[in-house]
N, C-alpha and C positions, 0 to 999 in steps of 0.2 A: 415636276409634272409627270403623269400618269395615266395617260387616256388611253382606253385598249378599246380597239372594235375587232370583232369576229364579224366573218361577212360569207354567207354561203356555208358555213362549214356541214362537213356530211362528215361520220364517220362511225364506219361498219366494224365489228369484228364476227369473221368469216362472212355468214349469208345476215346478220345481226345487226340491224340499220340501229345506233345506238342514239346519233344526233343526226336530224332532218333538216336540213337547209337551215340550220343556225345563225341569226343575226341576233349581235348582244351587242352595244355600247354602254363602257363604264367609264363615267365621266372621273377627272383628275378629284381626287379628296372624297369617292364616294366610299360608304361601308354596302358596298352589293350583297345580297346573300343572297343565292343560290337555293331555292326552297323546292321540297316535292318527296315524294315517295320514295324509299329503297329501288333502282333501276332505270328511273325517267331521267337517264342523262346527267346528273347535276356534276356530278364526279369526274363521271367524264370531260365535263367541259373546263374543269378545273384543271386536269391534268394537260390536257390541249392549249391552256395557258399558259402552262408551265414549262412543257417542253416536252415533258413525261410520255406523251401521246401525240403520234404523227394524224393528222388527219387524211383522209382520202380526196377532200373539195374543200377549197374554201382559201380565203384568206386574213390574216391576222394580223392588226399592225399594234403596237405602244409608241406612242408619241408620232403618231406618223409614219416611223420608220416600220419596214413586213419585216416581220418574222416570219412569216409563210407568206410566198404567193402561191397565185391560180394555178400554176403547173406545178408547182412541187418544186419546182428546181432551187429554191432555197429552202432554208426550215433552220432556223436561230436554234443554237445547242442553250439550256437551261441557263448554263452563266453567262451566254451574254445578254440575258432576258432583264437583269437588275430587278431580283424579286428572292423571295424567301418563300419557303412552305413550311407549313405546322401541320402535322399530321394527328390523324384519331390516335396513333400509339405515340407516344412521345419520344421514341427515337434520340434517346440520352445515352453516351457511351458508360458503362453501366463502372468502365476502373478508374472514370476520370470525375476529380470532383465536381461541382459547379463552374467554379474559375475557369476550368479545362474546358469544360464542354464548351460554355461562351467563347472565349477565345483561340479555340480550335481551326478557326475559319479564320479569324483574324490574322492569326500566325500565318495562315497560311497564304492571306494577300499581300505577306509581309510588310502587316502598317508597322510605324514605329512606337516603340515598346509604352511611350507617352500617350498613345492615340488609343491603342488597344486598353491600355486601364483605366480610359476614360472611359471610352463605349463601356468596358465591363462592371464600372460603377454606375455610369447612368442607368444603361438595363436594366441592372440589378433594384437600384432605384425605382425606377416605374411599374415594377412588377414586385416590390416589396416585398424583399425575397433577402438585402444584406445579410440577415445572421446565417443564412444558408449556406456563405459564398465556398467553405470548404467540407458542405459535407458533398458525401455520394449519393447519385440518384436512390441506391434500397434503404437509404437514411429518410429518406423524404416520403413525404402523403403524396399522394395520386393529384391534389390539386397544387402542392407545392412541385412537383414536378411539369406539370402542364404549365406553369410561370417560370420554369427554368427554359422549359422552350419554347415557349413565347419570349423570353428574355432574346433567348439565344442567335433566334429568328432577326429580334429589333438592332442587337447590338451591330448589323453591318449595315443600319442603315437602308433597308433595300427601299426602293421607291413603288412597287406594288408587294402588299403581303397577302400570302395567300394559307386560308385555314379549312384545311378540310378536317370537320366535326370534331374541335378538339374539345368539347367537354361531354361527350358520348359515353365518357369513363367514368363521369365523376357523378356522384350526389347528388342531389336536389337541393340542397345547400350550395355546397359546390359551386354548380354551375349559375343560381342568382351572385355569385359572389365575383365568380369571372366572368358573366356576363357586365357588371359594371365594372369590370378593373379593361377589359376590350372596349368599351363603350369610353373609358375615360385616356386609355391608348390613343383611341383613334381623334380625340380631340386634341392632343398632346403632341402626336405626330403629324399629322394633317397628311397620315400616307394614304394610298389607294388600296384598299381589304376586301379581298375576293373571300366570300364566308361558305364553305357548303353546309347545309344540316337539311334535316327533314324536319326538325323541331319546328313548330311553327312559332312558338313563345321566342324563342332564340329570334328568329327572323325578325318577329313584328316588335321587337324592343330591342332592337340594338343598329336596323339596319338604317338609311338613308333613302336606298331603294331594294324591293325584292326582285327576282324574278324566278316566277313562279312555273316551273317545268312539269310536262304531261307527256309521257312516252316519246323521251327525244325531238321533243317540239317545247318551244317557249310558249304560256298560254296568256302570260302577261306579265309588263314590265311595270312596277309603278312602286309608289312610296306607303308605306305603315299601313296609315288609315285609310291611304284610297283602295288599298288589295283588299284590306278588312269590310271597309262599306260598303264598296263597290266591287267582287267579284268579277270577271267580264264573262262567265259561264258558270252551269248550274254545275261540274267535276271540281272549279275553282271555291265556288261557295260551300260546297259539302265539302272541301279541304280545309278552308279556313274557319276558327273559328272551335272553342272548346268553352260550352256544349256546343254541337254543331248546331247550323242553323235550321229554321223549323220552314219545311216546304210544305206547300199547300196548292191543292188543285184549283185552278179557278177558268174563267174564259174571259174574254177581252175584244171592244170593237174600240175600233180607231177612227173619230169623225171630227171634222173644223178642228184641227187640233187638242181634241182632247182626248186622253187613254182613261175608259171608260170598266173596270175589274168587276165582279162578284166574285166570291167565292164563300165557303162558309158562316167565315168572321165577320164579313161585312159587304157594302157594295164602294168604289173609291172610284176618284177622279183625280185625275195629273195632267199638267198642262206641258207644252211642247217641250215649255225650257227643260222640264224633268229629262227628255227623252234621251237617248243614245243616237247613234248615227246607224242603227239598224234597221236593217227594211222591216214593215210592218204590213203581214200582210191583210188580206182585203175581207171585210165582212167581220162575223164572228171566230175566233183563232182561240185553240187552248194555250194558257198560261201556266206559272207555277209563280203563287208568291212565296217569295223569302223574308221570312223574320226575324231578325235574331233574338236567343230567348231574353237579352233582358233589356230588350223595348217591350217587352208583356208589360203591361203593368196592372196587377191585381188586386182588388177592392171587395171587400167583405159586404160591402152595403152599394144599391144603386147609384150609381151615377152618369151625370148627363153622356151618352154615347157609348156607356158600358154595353160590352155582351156578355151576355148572361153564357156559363160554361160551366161543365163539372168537374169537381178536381176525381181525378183519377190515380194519384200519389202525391207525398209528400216527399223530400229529399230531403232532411238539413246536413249538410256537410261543413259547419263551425264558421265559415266563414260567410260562405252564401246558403240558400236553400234555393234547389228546384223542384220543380213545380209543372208536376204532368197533367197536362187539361184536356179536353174533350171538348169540342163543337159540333154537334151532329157527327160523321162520322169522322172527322179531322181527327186526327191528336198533336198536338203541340206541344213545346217544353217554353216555362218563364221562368229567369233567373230573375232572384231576389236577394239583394246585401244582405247579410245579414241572419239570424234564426226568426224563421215563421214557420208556424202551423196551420194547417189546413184538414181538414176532416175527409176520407176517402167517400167519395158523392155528394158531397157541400158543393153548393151551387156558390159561384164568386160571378163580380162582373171584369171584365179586362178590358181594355183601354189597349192604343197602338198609334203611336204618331205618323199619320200617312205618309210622311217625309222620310221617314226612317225607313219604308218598307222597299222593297228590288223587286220589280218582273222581271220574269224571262219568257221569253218565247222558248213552249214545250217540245216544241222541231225541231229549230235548232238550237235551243238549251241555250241561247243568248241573250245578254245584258240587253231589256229596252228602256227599262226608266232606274234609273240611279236613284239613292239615298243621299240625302243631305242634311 
């Protein structure tokens, strides 16, 4: 079992509010990633799990038991936390082979000699890394080392593991490759995996739940496709999401339950169930719809409900093509599978499934009708 709650936690460095009244539960078996910008806390709050960072407020428990309470007067030293870190540098003693590195810690829990060259087969195992067992870390690729410590990390067993940005270093190859050898860990172990990255691809394919940080504030907690469809603010929707998503001005009355938009592309109607739990306020209010580009969907010839748009560029990049269009003064982006061509100022029509589409209220930049 591995259930961690942070409750309150604040932590300054000097006059430097880093984390804001931080509340996070990661439930036992979750893969959490920790998602956001270079500085919006994510790291920080990784190492305040860890042990690494004392916080100023707050309290921390795993399983129950505080590792910090509200006055400080305890704070759990890192091993007796029962957890592991993998760091962005791989942190491999650089004279000792693979064998060594793994069982370095081992030796030193003094398991018995049986017990230790199990964990070191099996690790080795999981992270399919065997022919490696005796070279040295400057023997190894940049990915076959980030699998010696991730090996390294699994062989004692911890019951939360925690990785901050460990394929930061590697490839583009690389990193689709240990992003499923992690993804297949985690099914394997059934440990608790505290992820930090800013990558958002990393997040939204491999985690269980994200939680999405904005300058030392959580901005939301939730799973893959609900962060992806559902945004709960227009900083979270302009984060997620490559090409980002396509805002558009519009206005909005709310009457007998129904949320009534114009804007460029069209005129749209949503009923309550669509809505959020956000106040809405009274009369005519400005909006901003969001669309992602490939709910566009573009048609060379009329069709029922098309609007009529000018292409303004063509993009093909081999695998998809985007596609910059003009509405009156709007400009929008549609992605399209695939190679397509399009003529600069060829008129197309586009299409858009109402259901797919997010307001927000332009005030306060918040979620009022969800996509489904």
């Amino acid at each position: 079992m591995s259930r961690i709650e942070l409750k309150h936690i604040d932590k300054f460095y000097g006059e430097n509010h880093v984390l804001r009244d931080l509340n996070l539960v990661i439930e036992d078996g979750d893969f959490m990633t920790l998602l956001g910008p270079s500085g919006c806390g994510k790291t920080t709050t990784l190492r305040v799990v860890s042990g690494l960072e004392k916080p100023q407020n707050g309290v921390m428990t795993i399983d129950g038991q505080e590792m910090i309470n509200a006055d400080m007067a305890y704070y759990a030293e890192p091993s007796k936390r029962g957890l592991n870190l993998v760091f962005q540098s791989y942190a491999l003693w650089p004279h000792m082979t693979v064998r060594e590195n793994i069982t370095f810690g081992l030796k030193i829990q003094k398991l018995p000699k049986a017990e230790i060259e199990k964990r070191l087969m099996d690790s080795l195992r999981m992270m399919r890394i065997e022919e490696y067992i005796d070279r040295y870390p400057n023997e190894l690729s940049g990915g076959q080392q980030q699998r010696v410590a991730i090996a390294r990390a699994v062989a004692s067993n911890p019951k939360l593991l925690l990785l901050d940005e460990p394929l930061s270093n590697l490839d583009a190859r690389l990193r689709i490759d240990m992003r499923s050898e992690l993804q297949r860990l985690h099914r394997e172990l059934g440990t608790t995996i505290i992820y930090v990255t800013h990558d958002q691809v990393e997040a939204l394919t491999m985690s269980t739940k994200i939680a999405l940080f904005k300058a030392g504030e959580l901005s939301q907690v939730a799973t893959p496709m609900e962060l992806y469809m559902n945004p709960i603010d227009l900083q979270a929707a302009d984060f997620i999401g490559n090409p980002r998503i396509n805002f558009l001005e519009g206005a909005a009355t709310y009457e007998n339950g129904k949320l009534r938009v114009k804007c460029e592309l069209s005129e749209y109607e949503f009923d309550k169930a669509d809505m959020t739990d956000e106040p809405i306020p009274d009369g005519e209010f400005p909006v901003v719809v969001a669309i992602r580009p490939e709910q566009v969907h573009i048609s060379t010839e009329k069709v029922e409900g098309g609007l009529p748009v000018s292409v303004y560029a063509n993009q093909p990049a081999g695998s998809e093509t985007l596609v910059s269009l003009q509405a009156g003064k709007s400009d929008f982006l549609a992605k399209e599978i695939g190679l397509s061509h399009y003529d600069v100022n060829q008129t197309v029509y586009v299409t858009i499934a109402p259901e797919k589409i997010n307001i927000y209220d332009a005030k306060s930049t918040r979620l009022i009708k969800r996509a489904r």
